[in-house]
C-alpha positions in Angstrom: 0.0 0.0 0.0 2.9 2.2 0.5 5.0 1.6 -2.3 7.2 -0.9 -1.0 9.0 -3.5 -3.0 5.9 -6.3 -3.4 8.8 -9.1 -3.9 8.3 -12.4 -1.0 12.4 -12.7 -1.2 12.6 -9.0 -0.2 10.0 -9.4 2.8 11.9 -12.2 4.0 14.9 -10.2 4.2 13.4 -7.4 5.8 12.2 -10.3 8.2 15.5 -11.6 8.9 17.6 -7.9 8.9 14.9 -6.6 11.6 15.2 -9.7 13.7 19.0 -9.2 13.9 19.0 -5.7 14.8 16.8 -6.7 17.6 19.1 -10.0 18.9 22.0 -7.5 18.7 20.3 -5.4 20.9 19.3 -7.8 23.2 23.0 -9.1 23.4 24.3 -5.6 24.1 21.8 -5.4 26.9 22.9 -8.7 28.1 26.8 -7.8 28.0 25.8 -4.6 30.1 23.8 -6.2 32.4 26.3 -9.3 33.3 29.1 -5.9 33.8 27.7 -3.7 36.4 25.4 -4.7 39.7 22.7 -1.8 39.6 19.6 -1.1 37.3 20.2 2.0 37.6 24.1 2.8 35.9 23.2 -0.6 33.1 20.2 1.7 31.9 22.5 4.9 31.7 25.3 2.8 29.7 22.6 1.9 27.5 21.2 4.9 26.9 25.0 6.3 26.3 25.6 3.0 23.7 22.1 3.4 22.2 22.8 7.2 21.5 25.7 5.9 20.2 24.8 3.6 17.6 22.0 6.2 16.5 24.3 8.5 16.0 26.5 6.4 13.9 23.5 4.7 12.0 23.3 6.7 9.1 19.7 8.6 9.3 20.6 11.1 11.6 24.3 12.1 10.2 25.3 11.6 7.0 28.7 10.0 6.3 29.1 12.7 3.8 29.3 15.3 6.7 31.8 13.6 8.6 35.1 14.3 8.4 37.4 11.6 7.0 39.6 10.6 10.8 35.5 9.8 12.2 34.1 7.8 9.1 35.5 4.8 10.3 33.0 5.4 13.7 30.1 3.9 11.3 31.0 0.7 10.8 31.0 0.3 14.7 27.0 0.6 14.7 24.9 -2.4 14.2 22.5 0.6 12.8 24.5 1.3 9.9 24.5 -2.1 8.8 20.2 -2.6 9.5 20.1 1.2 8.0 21.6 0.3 4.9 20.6 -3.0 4.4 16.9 -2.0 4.4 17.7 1.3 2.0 19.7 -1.0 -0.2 16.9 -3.8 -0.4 14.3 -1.2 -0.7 15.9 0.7 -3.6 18.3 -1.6 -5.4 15.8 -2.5 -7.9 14.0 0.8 -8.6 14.5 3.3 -11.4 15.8 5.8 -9.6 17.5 3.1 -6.2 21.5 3.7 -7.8 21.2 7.4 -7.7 19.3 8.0 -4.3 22.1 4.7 -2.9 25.3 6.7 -3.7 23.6 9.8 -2.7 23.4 9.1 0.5 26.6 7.1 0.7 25.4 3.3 0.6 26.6 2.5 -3.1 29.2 -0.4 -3.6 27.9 -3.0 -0.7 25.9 -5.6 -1.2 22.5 -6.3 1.3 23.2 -9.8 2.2 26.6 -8.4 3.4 25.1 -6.2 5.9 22.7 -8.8 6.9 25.8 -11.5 7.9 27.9 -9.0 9.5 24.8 -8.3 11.5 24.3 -12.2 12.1 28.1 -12.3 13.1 28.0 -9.2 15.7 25.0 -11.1 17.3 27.2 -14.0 17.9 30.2 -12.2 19.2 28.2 -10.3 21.8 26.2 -13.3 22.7 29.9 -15.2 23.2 31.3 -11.9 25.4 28.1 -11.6 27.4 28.4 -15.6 28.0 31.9 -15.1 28.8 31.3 -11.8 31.0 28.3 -13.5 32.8 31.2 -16.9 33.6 33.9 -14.7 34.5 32.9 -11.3 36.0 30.1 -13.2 38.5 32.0 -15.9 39.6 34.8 -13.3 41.0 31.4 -11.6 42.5 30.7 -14.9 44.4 
């Protein structure tokens, strides 16, 4: 109704992209939480790595604008990857998707790229918030 790409393989993907954004938020939360004892300081180092990763997701600054020594900050938000792998699986087959893709600095990566690096951040988090909950408890006990 909207305009968006009527295609099942590119619902499925939006599926799987949106699902992964959300585990690697969840695994952030759990890393946090296993770290520090109070509610109160895991929800303000959330907040601070959640303004973070806004920040550094795409929609709010534009890569453009940055200045060359903080471009590499982007590719530290799991953001940027969900970001541009919905614009790219939105827009990569319309009329007018390469021009509006390199305009706002997403041209030259592939969607299913963004998608497994998104899959592979999920796993390392869940492996250090594993390893933090082990390790960082047991010299708690």
């Amino acid at each position: 109704m909207v305009g968006l790409e009527p295609r099942t393989e590119n619902f499925i993907y939006f599926l799987l992209l949106i699902f992964a954004i959300i585990q690697v938020g969840f695994s952030v939360s759990q890393i946090i939480s296993s770290v520090v004892n109070s509610l109160a300081l895991a929800i303000a180092i959330y907040m601070i790595v959640l303004v973070y990763n806004l920040l550094m997701g795409g929609f709010i600054v534009n890569p453009k604008e940055m200045p060359e020594a903080i471009r590499w900050a982007f590719f530290t938000s799991y953001f940027w990857y969900g970001y541009q792998g919905l614009i790219l699986n939105e827009f990569d087959h319309k009329s007018y998707g390469r021009e509006s893709i390199t305009e706002i600095d997403f041209g030259g990566t592939d969607k299913y790229v963004d998608l497994g690096i998104l899959y592979c951040m999920w796993a390392l988090f869940q492996i250090i918030a594993f390893l933090c909950m082990v390790f960082i408890n047991k010299e708690k006990r």
